[in-house]
PDB file of N, CA, C and O in Angstrom:
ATOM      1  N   UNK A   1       0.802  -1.194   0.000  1.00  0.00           N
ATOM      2  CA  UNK A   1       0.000   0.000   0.000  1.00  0.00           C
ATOM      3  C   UNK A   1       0.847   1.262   0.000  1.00  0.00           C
ATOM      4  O   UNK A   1       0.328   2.296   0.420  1.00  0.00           O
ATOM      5  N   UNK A   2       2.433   1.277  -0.545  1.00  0.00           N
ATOM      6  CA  UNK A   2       3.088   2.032  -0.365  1.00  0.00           C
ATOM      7  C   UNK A   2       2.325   3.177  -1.467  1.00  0.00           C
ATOM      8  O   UNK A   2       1.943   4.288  -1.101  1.00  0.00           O
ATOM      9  N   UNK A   3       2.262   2.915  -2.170  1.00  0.00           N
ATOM     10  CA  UNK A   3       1.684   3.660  -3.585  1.00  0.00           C
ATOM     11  C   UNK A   3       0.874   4.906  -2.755  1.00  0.00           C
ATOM     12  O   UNK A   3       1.157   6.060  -3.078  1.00  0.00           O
ATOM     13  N   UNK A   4      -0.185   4.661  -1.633  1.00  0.00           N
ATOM     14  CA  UNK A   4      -0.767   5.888  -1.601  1.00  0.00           C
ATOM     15  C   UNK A   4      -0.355   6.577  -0.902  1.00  0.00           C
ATOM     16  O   UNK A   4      -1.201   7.149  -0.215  1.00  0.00           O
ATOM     17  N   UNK A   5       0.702   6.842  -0.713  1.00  0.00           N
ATOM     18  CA  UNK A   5       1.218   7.898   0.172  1.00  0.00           C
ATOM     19  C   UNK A   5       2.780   8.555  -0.939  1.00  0.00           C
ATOM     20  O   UNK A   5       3.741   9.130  -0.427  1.00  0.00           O
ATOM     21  N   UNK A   6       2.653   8.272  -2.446  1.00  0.00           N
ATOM     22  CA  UNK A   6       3.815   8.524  -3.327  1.00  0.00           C
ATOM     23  C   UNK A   6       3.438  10.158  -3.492  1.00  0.00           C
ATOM     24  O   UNK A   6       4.270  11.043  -3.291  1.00  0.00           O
ATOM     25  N   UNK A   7       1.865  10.442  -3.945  1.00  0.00           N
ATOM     26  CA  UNK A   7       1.955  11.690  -3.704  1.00  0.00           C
ATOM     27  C   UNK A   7       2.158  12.768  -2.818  1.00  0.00           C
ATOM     28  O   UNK A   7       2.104  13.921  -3.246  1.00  0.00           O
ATOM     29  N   UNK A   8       2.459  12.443  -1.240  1.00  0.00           N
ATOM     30  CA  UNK A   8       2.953  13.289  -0.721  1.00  0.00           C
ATOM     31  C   UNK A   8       4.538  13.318  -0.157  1.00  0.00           C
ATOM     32  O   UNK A   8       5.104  14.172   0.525  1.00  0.00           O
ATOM     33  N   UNK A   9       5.052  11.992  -0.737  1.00  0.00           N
ATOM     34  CA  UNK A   9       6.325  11.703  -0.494  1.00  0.00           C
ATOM     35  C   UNK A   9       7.233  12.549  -0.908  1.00  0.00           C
ATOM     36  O   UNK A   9       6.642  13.369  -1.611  1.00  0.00           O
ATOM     37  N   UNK A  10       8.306  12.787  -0.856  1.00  0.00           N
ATOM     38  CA  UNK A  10       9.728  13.734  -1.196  1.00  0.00           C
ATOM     39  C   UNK A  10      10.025  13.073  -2.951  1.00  0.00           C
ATOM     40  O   UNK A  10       9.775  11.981  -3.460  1.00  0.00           O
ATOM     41  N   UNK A  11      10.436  13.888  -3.297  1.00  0.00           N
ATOM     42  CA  UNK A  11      10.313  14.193  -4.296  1.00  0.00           C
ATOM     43  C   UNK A  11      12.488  13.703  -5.183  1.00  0.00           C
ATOM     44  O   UNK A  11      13.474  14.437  -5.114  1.00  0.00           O
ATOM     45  N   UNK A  12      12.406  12.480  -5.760  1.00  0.00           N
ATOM     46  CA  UNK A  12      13.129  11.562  -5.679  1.00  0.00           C
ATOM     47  C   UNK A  12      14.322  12.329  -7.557  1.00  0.00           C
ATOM     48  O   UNK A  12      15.449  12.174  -8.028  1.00  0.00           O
ATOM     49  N   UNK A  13      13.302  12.939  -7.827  1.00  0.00           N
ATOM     50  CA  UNK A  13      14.496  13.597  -9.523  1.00  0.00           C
ATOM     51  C   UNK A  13      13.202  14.422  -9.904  1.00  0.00           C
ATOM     52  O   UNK A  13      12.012  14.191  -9.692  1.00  0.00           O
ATOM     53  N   UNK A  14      13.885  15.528 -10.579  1.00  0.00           N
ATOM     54  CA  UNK A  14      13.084  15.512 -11.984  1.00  0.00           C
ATOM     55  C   UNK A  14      13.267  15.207 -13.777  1.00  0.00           C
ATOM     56  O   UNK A  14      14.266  15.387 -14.472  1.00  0.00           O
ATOM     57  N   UNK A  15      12.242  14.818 -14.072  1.00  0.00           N
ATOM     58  CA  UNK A  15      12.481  14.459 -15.223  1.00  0.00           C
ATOM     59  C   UNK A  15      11.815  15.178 -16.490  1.00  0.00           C
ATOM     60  O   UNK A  15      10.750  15.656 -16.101  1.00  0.00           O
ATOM     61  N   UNK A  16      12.011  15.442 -17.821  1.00  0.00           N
ATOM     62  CA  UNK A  16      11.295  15.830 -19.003  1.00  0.00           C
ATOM     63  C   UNK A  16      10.806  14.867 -19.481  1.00  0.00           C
ATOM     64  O   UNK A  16      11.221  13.713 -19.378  1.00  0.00           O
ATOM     65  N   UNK A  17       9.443  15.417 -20.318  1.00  0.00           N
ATOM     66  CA  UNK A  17       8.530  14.592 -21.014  1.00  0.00           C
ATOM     67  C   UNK A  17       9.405  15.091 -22.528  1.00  0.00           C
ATOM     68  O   UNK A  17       9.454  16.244 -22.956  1.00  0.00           O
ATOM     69  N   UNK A  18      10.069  13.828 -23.174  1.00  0.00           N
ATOM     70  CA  UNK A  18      10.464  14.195 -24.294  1.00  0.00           C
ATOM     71  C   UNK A  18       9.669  13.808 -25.565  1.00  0.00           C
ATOM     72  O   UNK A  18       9.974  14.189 -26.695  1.00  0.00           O
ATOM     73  N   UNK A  19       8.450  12.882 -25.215  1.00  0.00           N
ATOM     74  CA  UNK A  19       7.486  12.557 -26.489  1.00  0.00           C
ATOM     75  C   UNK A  19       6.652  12.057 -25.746  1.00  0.00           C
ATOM     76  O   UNK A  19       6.816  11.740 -24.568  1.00  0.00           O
ATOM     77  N   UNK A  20       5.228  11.904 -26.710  1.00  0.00           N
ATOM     78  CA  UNK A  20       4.266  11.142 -26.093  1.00  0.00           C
ATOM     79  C   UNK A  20       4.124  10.306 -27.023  1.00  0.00           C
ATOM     80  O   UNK A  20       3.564   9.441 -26.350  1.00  0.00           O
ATOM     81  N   UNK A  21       4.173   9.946 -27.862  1.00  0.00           N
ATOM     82  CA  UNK A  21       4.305   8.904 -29.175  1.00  0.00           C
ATOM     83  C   UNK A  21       4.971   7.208 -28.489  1.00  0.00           C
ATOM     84  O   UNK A  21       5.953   6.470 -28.408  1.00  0.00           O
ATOM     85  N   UNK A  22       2.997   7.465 -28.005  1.00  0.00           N
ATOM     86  CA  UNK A  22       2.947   5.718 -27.443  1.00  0.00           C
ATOM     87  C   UNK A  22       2.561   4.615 -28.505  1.00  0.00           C
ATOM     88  O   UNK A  22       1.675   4.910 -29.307  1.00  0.00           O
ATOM     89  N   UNK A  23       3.125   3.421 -28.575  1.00  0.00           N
ATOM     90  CA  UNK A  23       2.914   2.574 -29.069  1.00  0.00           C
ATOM     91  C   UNK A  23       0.942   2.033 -28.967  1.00  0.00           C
ATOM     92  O   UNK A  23       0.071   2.075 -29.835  1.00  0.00           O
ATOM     93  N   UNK A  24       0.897   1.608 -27.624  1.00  0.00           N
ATOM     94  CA  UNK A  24      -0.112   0.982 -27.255  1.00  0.00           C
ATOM     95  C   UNK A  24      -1.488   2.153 -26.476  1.00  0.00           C
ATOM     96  O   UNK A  24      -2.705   2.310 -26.575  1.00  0.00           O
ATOM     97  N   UNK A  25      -0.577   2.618 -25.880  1.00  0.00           N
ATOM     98  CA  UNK A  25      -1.522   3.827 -24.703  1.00  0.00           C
ATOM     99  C   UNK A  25      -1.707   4.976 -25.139  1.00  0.00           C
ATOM    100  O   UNK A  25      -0.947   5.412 -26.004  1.00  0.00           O
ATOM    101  N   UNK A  26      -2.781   5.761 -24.637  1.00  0.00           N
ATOM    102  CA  UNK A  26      -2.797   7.285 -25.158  1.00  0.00           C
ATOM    103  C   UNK A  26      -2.576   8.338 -23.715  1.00  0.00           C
ATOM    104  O   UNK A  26      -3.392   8.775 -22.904  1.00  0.00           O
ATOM    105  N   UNK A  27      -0.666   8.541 -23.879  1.00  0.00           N
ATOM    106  CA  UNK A  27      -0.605   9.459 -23.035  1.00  0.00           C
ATOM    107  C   UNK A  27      -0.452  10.891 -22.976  1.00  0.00           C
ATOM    108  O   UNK A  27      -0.137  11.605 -22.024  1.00  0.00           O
ATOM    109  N   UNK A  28      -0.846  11.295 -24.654  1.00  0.00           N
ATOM    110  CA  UNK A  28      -0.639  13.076 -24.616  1.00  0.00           C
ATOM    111  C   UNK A  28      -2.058  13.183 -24.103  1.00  0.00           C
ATOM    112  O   UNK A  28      -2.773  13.415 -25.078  1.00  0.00           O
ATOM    113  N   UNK A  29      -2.832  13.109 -22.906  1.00  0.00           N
ATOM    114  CA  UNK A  29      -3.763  13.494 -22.384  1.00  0.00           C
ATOM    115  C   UNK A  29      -3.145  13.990 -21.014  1.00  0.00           C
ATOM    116  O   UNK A  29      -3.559  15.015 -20.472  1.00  0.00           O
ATOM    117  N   UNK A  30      -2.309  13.347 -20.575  1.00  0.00           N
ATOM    118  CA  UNK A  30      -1.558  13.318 -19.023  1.00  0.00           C
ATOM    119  C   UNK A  30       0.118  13.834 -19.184  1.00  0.00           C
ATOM    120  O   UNK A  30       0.668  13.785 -18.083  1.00  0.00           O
ATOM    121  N   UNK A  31       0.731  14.150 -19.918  1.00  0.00           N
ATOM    122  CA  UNK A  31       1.859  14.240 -20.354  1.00  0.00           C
ATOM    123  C   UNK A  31       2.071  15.214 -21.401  1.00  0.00           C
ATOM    124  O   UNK A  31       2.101  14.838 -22.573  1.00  0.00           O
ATOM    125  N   UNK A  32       2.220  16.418 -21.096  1.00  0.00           N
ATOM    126  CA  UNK A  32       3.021  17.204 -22.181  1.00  0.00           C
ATOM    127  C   UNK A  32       4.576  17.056 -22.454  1.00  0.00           C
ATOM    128  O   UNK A  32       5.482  16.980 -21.624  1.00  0.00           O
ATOM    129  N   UNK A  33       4.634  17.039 -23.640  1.00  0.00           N
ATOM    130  CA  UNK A  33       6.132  17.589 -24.214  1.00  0.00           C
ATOM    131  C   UNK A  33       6.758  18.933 -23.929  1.00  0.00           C
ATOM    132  O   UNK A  33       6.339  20.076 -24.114  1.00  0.00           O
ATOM    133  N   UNK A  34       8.070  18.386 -23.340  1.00  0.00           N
ATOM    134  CA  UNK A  34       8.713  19.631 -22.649  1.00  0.00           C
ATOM    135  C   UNK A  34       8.745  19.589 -21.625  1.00  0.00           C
ATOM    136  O   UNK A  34       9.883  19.560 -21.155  1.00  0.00           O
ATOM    137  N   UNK A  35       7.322  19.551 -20.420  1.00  0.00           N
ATOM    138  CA  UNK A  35       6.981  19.894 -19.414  1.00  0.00           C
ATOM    139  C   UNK A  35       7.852  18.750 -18.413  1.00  0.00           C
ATOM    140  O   UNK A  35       8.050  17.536 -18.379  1.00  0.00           O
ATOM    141  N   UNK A  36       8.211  19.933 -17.669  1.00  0.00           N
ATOM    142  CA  UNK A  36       9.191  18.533 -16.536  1.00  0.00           C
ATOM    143  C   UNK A  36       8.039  17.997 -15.482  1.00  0.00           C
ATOM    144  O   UNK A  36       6.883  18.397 -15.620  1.00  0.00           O
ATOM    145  N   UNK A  37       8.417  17.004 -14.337  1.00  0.00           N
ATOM    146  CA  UNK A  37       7.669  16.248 -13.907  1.00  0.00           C
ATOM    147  C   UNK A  37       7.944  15.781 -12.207  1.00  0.00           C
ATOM    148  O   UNK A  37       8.589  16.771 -11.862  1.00  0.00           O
ATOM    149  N   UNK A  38       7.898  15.302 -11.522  1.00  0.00           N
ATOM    150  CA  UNK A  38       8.700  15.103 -10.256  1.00  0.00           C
ATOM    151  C   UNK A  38       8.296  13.664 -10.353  1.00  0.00           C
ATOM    152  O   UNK A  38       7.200  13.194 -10.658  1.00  0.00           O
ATOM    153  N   UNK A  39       9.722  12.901  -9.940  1.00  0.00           N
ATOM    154  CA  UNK A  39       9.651  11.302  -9.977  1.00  0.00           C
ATOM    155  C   UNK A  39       9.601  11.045  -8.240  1.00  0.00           C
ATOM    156  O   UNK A  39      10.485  11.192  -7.396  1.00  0.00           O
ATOM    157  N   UNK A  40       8.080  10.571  -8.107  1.00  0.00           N
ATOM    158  CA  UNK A  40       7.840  10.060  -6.611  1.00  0.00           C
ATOM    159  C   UNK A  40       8.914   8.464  -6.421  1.00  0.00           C
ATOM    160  O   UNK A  40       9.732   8.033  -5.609  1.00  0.00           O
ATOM    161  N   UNK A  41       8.596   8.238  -7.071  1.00  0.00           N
ATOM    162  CA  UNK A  41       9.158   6.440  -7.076  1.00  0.00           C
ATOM    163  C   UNK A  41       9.472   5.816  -8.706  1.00  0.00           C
ATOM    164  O   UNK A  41       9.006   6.613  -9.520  1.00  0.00           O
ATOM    165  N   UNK A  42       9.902   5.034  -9.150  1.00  0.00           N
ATOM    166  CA  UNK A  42      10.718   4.270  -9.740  1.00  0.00           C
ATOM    167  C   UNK A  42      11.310   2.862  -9.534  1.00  0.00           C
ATOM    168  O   UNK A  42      11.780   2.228  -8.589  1.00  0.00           O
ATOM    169  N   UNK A  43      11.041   2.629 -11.038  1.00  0.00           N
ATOM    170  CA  UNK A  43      11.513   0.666 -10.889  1.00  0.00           C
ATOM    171  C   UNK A  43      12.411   0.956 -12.148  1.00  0.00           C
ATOM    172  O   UNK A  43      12.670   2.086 -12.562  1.00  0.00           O
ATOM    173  N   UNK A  44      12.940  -0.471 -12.808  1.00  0.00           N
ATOM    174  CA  UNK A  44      13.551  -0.399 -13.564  1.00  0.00           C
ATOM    175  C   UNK A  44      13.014  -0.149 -14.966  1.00  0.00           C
ATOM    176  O   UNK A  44      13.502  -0.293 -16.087  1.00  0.00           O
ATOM    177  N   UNK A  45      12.095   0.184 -14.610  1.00  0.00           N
ATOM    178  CA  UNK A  45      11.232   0.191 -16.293  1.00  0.00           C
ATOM    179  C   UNK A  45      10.243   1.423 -16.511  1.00  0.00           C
ATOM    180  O   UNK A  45      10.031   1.966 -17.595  1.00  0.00           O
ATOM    181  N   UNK A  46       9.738   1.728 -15.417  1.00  0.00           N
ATOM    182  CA  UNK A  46       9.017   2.942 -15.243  1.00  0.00           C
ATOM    183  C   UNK A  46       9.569   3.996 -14.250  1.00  0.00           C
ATOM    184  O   UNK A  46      10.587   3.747 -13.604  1.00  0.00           O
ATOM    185  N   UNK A  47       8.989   5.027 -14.138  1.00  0.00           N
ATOM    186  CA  UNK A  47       8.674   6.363 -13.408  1.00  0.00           C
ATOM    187  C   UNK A  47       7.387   6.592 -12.856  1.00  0.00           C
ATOM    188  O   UNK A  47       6.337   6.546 -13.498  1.00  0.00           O
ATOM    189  N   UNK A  48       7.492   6.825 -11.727  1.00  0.00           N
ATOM    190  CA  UNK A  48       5.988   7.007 -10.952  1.00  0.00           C
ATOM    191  C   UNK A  48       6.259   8.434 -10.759  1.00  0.00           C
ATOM    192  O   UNK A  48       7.260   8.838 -10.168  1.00  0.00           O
ATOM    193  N   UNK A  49       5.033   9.470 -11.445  1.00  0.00           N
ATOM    194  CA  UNK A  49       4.689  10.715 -11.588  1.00  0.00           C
ATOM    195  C   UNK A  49       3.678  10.890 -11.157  1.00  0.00           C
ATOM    196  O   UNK A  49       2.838   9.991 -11.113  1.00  0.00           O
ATOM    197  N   UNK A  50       3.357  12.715 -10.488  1.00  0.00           N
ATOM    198  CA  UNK A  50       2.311  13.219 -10.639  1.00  0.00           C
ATOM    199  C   UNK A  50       2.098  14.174 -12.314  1.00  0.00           C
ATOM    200  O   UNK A  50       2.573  15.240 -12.705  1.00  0.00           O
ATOM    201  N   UNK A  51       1.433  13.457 -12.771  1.00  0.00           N
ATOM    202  CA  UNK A  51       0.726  13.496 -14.227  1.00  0.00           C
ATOM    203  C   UNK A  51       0.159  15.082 -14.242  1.00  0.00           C
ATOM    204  O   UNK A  51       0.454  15.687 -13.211  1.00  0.00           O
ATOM    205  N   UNK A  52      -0.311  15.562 -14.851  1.00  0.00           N
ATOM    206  CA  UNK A  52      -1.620  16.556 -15.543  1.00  0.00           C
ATOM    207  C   UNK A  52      -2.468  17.061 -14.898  1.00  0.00           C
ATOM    208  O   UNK A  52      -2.739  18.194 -14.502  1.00  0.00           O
ATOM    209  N   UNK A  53      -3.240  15.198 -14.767  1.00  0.00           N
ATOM    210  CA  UNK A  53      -4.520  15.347 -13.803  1.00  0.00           C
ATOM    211  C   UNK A  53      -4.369  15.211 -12.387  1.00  0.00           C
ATOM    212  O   UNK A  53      -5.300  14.707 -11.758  1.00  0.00           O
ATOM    213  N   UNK A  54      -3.109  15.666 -11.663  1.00  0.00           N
ATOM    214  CA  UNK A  54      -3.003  15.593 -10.518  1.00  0.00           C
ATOM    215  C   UNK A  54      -2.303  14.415  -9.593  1.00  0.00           C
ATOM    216  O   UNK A  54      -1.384  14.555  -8.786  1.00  0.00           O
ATOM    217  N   UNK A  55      -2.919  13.375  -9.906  1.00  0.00           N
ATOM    218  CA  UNK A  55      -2.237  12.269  -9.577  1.00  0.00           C
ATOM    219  C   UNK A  55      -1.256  11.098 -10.157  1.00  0.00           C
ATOM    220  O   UNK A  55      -1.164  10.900 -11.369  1.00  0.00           O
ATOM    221  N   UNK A  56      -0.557  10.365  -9.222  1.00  0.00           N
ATOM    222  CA  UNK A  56       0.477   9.671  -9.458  1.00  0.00           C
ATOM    223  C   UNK A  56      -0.116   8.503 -10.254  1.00  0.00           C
ATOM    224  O   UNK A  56      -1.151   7.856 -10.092  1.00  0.00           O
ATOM    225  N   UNK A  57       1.211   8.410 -11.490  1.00  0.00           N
ATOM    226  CA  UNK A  57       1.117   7.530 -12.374  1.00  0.00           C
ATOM    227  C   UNK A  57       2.446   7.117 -13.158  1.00  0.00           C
ATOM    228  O   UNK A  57       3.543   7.621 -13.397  1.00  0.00           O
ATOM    229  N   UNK A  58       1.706   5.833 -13.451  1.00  0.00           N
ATOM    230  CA  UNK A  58       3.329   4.930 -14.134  1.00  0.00           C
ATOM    231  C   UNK A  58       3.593   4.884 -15.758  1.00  0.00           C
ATOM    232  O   UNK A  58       2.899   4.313 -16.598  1.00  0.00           O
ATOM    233  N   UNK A  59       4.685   5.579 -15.943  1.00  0.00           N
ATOM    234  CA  UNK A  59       4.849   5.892 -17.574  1.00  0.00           C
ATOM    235  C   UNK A  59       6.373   4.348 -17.891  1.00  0.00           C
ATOM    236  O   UNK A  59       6.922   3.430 -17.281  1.00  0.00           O
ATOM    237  N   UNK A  60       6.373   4.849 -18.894  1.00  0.00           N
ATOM    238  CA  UNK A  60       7.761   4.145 -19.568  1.00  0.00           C
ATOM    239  C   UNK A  60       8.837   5.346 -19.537  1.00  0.00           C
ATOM    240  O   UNK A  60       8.803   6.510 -19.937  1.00  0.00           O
ATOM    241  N   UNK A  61       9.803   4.558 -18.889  1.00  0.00           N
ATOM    242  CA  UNK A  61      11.045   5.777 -18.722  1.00  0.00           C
ATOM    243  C   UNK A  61      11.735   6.311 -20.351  1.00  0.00           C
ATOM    244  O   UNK A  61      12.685   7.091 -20.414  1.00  0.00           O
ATOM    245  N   UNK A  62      11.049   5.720 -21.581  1.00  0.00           N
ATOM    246  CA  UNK A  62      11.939   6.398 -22.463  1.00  0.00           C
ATOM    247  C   UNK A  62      10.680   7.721 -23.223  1.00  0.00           C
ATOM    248  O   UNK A  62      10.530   8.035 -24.403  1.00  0.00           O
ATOM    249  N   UNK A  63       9.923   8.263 -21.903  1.00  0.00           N
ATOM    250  CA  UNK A  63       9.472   8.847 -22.389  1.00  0.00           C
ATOM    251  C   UNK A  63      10.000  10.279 -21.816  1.00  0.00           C
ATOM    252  O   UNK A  63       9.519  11.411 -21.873  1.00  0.00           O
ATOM    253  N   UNK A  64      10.919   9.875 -21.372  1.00  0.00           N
ATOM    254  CA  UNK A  64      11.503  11.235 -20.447  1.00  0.00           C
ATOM    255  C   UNK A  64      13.043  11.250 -20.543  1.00  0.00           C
ATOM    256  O   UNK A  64      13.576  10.396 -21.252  1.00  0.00           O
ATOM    257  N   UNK A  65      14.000  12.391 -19.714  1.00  0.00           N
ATOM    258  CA  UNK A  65      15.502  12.818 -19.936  1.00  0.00           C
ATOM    259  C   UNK A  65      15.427  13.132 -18.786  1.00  0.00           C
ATOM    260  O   UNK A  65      14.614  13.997 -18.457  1.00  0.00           O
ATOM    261  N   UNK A  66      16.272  12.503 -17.827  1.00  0.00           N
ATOM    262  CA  UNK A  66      16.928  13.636 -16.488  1.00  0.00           C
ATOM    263  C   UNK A  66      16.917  14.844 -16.799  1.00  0.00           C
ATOM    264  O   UNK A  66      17.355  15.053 -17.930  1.00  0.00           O
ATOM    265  N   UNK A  67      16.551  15.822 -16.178  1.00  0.00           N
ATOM    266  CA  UNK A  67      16.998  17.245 -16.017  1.00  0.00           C
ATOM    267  C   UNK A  67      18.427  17.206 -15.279  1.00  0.00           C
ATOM    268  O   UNK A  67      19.020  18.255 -15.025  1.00  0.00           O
TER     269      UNK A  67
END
């Protein structure tokens, strides 16, 4: 149940949204290009963000660049 407490957790990098040009998902709804992001948590494959609409969510890390 760690997950619900990511949005008020400390705030772990930030990162850029460098495309939204998803294969499978439609994430230019939650994700602008350009716009940086704060990484709550992280695995080896994703980034856990607060998104657009406010809350935390899991992207694919090659959708972003360290700042």
């Amino acid at each position: 149940m760690l997950h619900k407490t990511w949005q008020n957790d400390q705030t772990i990098k930030t990162v850029k949204c460098i495309h939204t040009n998803a294969e499978k998902f439609v994430v230019n709804k939650v994700l602008t290009e350009g716009k940086t992001y704060e990484v709550k948590n992280e695995t080896d494959e994703f980034y856990f963000i607060i998104d657009n609409s406010g809350k935390v969510g899991g992207f694919y890390k090659d959708y972003f660049e360290e700042v």
